[in-house]
N, C-alpha and C positions, 0 to 999 in steps of 0.2 A: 522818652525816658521817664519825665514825671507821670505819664498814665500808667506806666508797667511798677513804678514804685505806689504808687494809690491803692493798684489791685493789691498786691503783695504785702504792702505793710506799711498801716494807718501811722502806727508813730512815729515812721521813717519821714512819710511826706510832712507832717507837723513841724520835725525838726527842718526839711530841707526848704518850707517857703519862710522860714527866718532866714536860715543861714544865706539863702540865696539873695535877698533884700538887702540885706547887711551887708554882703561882697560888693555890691555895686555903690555903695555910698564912700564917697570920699571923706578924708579927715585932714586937719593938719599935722603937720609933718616935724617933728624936731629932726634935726640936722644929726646924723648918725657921725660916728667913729670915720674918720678918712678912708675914704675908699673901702668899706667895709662894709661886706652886704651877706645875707643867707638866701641859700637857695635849698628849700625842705628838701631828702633826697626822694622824693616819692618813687624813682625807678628803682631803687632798693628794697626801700622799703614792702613794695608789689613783688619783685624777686623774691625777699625773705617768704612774706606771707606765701604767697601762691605754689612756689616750688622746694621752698627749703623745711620749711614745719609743717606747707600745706594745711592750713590752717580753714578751710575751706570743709573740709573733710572732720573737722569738730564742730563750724559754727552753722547754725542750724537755718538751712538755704529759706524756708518762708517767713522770715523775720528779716533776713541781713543776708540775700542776695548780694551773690561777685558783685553786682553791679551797682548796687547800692551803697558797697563795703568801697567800692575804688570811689563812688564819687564822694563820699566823708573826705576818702584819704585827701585828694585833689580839694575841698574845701576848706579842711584846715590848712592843708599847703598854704593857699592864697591867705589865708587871716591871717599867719604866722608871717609871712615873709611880708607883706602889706601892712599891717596893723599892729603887731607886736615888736618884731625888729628895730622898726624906725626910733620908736623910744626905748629902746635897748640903754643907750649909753648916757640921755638923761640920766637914769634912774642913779648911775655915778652918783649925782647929787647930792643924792637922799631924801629923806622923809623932814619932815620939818614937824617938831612939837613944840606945839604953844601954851598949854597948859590950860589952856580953857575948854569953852563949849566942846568946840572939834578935836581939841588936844593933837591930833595926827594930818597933815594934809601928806598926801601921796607924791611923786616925783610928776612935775606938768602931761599931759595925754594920758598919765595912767588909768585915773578913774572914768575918763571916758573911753578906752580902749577897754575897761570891764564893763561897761555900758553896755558895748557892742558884743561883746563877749555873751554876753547872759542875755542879748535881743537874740542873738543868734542860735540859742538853745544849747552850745557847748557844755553847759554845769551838767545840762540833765544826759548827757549823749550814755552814761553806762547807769541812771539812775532806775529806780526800782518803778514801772508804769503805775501802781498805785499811788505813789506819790508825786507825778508827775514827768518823770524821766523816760527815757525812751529805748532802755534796757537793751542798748547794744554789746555787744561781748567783751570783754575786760581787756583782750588784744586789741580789737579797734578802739579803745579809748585809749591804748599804752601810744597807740600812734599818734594822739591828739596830748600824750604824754612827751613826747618825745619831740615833736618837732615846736610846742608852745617853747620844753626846758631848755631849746637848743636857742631858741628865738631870744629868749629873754628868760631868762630863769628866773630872773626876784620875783618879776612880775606876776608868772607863775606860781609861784611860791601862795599865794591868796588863796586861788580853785583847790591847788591839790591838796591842802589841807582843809579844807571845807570837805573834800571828798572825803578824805579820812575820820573828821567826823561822821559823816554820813555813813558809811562802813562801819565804824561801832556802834551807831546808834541801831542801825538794820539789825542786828547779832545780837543785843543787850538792852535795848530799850525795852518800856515797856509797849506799850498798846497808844496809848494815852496820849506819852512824849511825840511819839513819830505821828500821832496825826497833827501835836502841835508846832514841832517845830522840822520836821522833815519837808514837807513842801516848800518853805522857804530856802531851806539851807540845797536840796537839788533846785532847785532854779538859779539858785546862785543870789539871790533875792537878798537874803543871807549868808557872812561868811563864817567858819568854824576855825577855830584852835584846840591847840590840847595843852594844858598847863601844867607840867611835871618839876621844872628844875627850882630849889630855891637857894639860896645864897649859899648854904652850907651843905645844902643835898644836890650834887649832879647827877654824874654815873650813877651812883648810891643813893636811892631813894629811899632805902630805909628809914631816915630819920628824918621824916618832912614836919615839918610842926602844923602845918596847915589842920586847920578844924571845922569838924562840920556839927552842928548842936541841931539836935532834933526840934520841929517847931509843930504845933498843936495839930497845925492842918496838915500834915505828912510832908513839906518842905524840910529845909536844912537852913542854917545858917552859918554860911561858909567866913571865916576870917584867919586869912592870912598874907604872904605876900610870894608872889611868882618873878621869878626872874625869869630871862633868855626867851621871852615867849615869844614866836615867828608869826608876825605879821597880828602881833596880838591886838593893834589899833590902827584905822584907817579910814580911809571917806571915801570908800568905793559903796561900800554897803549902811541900811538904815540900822541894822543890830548884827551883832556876833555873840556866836553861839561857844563857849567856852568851856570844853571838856575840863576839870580840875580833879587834882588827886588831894584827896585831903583822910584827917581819920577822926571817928567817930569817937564820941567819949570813951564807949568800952572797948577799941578798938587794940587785939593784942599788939607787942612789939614787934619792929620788924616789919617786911614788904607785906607779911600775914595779916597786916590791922590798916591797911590802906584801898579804901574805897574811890567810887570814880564819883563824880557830879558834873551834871549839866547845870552850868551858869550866865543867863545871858548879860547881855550887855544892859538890854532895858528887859522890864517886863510885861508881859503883857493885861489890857485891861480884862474885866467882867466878859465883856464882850469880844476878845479874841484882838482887839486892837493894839497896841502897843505902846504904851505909855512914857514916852520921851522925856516927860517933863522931869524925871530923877533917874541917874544912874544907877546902876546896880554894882556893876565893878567900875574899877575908876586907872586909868593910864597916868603913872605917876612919874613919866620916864622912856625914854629909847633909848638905848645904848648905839655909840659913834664907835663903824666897825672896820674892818680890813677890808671888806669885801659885801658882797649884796647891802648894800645901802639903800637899793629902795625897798626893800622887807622891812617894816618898825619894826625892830626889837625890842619890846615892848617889859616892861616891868609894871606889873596888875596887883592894884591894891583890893582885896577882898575884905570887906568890913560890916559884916552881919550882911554879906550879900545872900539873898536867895537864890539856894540851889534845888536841885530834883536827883535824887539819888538813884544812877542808871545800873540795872540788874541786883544783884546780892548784895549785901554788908561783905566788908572786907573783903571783895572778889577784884578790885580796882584795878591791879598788875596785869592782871588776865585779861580784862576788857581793854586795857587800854592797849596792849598789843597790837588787838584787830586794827585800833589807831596804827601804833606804830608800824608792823610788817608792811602795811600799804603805803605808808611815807617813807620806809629803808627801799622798798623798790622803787617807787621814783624818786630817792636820793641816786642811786647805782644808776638810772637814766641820764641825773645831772651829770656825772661821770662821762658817759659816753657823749650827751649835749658839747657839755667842754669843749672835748675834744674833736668832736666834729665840726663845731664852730671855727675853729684853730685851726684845724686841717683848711676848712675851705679859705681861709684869709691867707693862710702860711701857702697856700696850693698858687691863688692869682699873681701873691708876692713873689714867689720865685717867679714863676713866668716874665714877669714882667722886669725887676731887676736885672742889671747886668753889673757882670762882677768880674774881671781875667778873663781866661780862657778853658774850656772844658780840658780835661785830659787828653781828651785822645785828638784835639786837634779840633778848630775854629768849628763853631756851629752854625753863626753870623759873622761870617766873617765880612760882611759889608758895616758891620757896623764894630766898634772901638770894642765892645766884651759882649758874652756869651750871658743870657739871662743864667742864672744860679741854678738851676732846679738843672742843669746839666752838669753841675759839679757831685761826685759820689757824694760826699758828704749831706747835702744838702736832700739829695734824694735818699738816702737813709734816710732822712728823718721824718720825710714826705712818706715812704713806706711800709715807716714805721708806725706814723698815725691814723695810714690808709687800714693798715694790717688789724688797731686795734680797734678805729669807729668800725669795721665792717663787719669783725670777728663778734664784737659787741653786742653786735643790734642783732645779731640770729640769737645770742644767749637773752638776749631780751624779751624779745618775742617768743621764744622757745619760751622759757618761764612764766610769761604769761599766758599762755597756750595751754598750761599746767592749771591753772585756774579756769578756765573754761571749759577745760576737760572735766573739770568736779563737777563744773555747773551744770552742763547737757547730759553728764551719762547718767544712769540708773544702775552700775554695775560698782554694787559695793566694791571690790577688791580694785578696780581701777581710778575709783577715787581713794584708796586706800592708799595704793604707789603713786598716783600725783600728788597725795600730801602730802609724801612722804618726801619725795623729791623737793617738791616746791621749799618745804623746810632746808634741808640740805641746803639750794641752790642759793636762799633768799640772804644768807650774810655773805656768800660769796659774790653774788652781782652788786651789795652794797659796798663790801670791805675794795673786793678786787675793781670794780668799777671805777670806783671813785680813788682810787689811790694811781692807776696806770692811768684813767683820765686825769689826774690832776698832771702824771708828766708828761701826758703829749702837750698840754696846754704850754706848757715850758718847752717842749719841744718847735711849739709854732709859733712863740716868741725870740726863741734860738734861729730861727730860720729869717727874721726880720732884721736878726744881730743887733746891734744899738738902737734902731729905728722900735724895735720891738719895746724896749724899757721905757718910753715915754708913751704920754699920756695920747699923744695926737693920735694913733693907729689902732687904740683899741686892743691892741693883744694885752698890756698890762691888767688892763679890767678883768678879760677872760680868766686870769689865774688868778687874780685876788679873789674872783667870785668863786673858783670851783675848791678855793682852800678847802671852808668848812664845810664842805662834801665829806671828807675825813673824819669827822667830826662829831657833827648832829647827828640825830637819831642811830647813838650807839656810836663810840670811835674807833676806828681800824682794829683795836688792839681788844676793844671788846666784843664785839662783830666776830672778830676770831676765834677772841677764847668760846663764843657760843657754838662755832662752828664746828672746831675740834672737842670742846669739852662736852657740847651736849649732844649734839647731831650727828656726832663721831660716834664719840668713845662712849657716853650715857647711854645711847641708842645699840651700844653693841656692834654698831658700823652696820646695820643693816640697808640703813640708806644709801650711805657710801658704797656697800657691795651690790647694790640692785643697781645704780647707775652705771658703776663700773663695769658691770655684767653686759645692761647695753652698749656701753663701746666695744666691748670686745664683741659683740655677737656683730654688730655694726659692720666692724672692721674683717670679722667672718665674711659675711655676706659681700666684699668688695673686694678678697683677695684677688680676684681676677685680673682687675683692672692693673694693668700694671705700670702706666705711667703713673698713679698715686702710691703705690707699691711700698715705699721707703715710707712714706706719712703712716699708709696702713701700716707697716710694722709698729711704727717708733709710738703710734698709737695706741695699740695694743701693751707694747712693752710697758707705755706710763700707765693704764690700768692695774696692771697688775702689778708695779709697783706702788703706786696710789694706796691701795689697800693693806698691802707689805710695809710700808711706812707708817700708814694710821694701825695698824697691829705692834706695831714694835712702841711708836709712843701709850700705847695703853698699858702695855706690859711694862713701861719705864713708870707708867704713871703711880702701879701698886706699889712701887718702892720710896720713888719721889715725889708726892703730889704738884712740888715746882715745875715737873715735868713741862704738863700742860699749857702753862702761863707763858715760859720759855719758848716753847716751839711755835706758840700758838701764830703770829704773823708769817714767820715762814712754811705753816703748813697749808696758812689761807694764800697767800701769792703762789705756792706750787700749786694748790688745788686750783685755781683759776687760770695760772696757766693750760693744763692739763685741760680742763672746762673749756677753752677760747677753742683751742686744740682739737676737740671734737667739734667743735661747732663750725670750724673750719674744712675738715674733713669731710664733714655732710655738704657744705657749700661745695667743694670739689666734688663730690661723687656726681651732685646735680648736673654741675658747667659740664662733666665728662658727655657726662647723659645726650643732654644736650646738642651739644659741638656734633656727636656720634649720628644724631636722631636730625643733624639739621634745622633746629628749633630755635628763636631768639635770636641775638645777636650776637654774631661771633666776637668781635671786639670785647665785647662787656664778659662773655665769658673767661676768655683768654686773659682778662684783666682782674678776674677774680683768681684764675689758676695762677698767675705770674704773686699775687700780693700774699697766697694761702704759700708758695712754697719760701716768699720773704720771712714770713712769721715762722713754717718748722724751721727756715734757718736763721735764723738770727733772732726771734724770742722764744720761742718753744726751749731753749737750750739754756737758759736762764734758770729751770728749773732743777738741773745738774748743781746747782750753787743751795738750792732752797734745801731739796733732798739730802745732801749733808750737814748743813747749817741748824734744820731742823733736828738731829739726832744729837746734835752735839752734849755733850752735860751740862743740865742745870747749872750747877756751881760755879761755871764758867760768868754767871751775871753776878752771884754772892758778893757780900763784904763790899760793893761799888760805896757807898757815904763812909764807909771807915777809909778805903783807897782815896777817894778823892778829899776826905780830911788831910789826910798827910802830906798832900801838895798845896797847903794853904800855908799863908807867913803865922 
């Protein structure tokens, strides 16, 4: 295997005699959640890629060979489920600031579990080879995305924001920056933040006070102060690299007069070295939170700190995007992490539990009650979080698939419609992700009943942590209105009709089959209403601009239902395939058909409630503070 990876491709074997050296050393162990364990699902995740997006068929075979591609996946499997997991439920603890030198120590194992991490070459697995990475395809790193954020998300939470610098600085730097601080920050060497929020500017960044004053030598001198910053201080790394949005003297009002900066932590010397002995920005604070506790959330005093102004004057919103759309997709990952997590703890619990008797008569009836997960209820709910981790992970990978489809082709007009899509898709896998992941997390807490609310079994963590999934980077409610307001309705729905187009042509190409028959209909029909609905709020828009705002979360939960919906129906056309052709394993197939036909019936139906909900009139929300005035003494 290592000879045929040697011949084929040099910066594969690079990465794999760390990461293999690294698997075989042992570490210690904090003591996890009660009976609470992950197992990455690598035989799905091989299903998705290989047969449902065929992913195989975009990413370019003398670089990242099947066989290269399967032994990553099986790699991180093991770091994940070995080395991240076990300090999963530490991290509860949190961060500890002292106010001194270190100001941040990290939750016990973590910073030696990023040791291992960055020995192992994981930073650099999708990084750019000029600067040291190993320029694997954005889908095989969403898998090193997805089983790390299912593992331990806070933890997590460090790399993929370094990677999101690293993704703006690739796009907007100049020349100069990337060869000074880009091979630190892909190796992991270095970690990265992006600094946007300040006390009085959230959502609305319009009014940041933050300043950046021009200095002799083409520097800035940035002062102000940041709040909510993710993971803005820590002892895993020797410096951090801190995207800032700040504005310039002449800088006009509004999001129009706000510029980006790169600010590190320390600076570096004459000689490229890095100068420890004085801080540049300063950690003046973490905030004590509901959830991801081992993340510092970090509050950054800038004080004639030295910054480097990345790309144009007043271009900052725009740059920092590239940041954020790559941290809104692996927010919409945490989503489906959650709930994967949940699913697999709520899955052993029922099994093992016993509770009465099943409905239709003893199941053990050698022993006093039947495990739960034989009661309907209980398997509702199991079905329900089977239906939405599985339906999930294809729209995940589908969307990043999207991304590497820009990156390998040469055919303008097909990187044209993956942009276009990608935009479409990117506040739905955020909004809708992360809002149906936060309720199966409560769903696989519901399945432990009482056991679930305390702290011993670990489910409570799961939901405190995947709250501000909702949240950050962009809140459900604005995620939406980008969705419908701008991707929609701004866009003329062109996006929306060319996706819609492929379901229905999809759903063309499979009438045959007739045991999906009723999906292929009712799939078809939600296209075509899909677009009949984002047509009728535009036209309501020219009269009411409250339109928008109003409908905007019920039109993102339909569109994502609808979204799951297809993604579900290609995973069916496949298992039919399959079963037909005698290929794989029937079990696993007939286990995706039985969970695809749980979802058209019992969520797919859901969006019969959104579809009216969303039409409804404006007005119907007006006048709420004068109403709730008049019910006060």
């Amino acid at each position: 295997f290592f000879f045929r990876v040697i011949i084929l491709s040099a910066p594969c074997i690079r990465m794999f005699s760390k990461i293999s050296n690294t698997s075989l050393r042992s570490c210690s162990r904090v003591r996890n959640a009660r009976g609470m364990a992950y197992k990455a699902p690598v035989k799905d995740v091989k299903f998705v890629l290989d047969h449902v997006i065929k992913a195989h068929e975009v990413m370019p075979e003398e670089t990242c060979p099947p066989d290269v591609v399967n032994a990553v996946i099986d790699e991180v499997a093991k770091f994940t489920e070995k080395e991240l997991h076990p300090i999963w439920k530490v991290g509860d603890e949190g961060c500890k600031y002292d106010g001194g030198p270190g100001d941040v120590t990290t939750p016990p194992g973590w910073k030696e579990a990023y040791a291992r991490y960055v020995e192992g070459g994981w930073p650099a697995l999708i990084g750019e080879e000029e600067f040291g990475g190993q320029n694997f395809p954005f889908t095989v790193d969403t898998v090193k995305t997805e089983f790390c954020g299912t593992a331990n998300w806070t933890w997590f939470m460090y790399p993929m924001l370094s990677h999101g610098a690293v993704e703006c600085m690739l796009e907007f730097a100049s020349d100069e920056m990337k060869a000074m601080f880009l091979p630190k920050l892909v190796s992991g060497e270095w970690t990265g933040t992006m600094c946007l929020t300040e006390s009085h500017a959230g959502s609305d960044l319009s009014d940041i006070k933050s300043k950046a004053v021009p200095t002799d030598n083409g520097a800035y001198k940035i002062t102000g102060t940041k709040i909510f910053i993710s993971c803005g201080e820590c002892d895993f790394a020797e410096n951090i690299v801190h995207l800032v949005l700040a504005k310039l003297p002449d800088a006009p009002a509004g999001t129009k007069g706000i510029s980006l900066f790169l600010v590190p932590k320390y600076l570096n010397n004459a000689d490229g070295s890095l100068d420890t002995s004085k801080k540049n920005v300063w950690c003046t604070g973490i905030e004590h939170k509901m959830g991801i506790k081992g993340s510092a959330t970090a509050v950054l005093a800038f004080e004639d700190s030295i910054g480097y102004l990345i790309g144009k004057p007043h271009d900052g919103m725009k740059q920092m995007f590239a940041f954020m759309n790559t941290a809104r997709l692996a927010v919409g990952v945490q989503g489906l992490g959650a709930a994967e997590l949940a699913y697999q703890q709520a899955l052993t619990y029922a099994r093992e539990r016993p509770s009465g008797r099943a409905p239709g008569g003893a199941v053990a009836p050698e022993k006093a009650a039947d495990p739960i997960i034989f009661h309907p209820e209980v398997s509702r709910m199991l079905y329900k979080m089977k239906s939405f981790t599985e339906g999930a992970r294809v729209l995940v990978y589908h969307t990043s698939l999207l991304m590497d489809k820009m990156k390998y082709t040469d055919d303008a007009a097909l990187k044209k419609r993956c942009a276009g899509e990608l935009a479409l898709l990117t506040p739905i896998v955020k909004a809708f992700l992360t809002e149906t992941g936060f309720e199966m997390a409560n769903d696989g807490l519901q399945v432990y009943g009482g056991h679930g609310y305390i702290n011993e079994w670990g489910m409570e963590q799961i939901v405190r942590d995947a709250r501000i999934s909702q949240l950050y980077e962009g809140t459900t409610g604005i995620q939406s209105l980008d969705l419908l307001g701008r991707k929609v309705i701004l866009n003329q729905m062109k996006d929306l009709t060319a996706f819609c187009q492929d379901i229905i042509k999809f759903c063309d190409a499979n009438m045959s089959n007739m045991k999906m028959l009723p999906h292929t209909l009712e799939m078809t029909r939600l296209a075509s209403e899909w677009m009949s609905l984002a047509g009728q709020l535009a036209l309501k828009a020219q009269k009411d601009p409250a339109t928008i705002e109003s409908a905007a979360v019920d039109f993102m939960h339909y569109s994502g239902y609808v979204t799951l919906g297809f993604m579900w129906l290609k995973t069916e056309a496949v298992c039919y395939e399959q079963l037909a052709k005698g290929e794989g394993e029937e079990a696993f197939h007939k286990s995706k058909i039985a969970t695809a036909d749980f979802y058209f019936a019992r969520l797919l139906p859901r969006t019969e409630g959104y579809a009216k909900s969303m039409v409804a009139p404006a007005q119907v929300l007006s006048g709420f503070d004068q109403h709730a005035a008049a019910m006060e003494e």
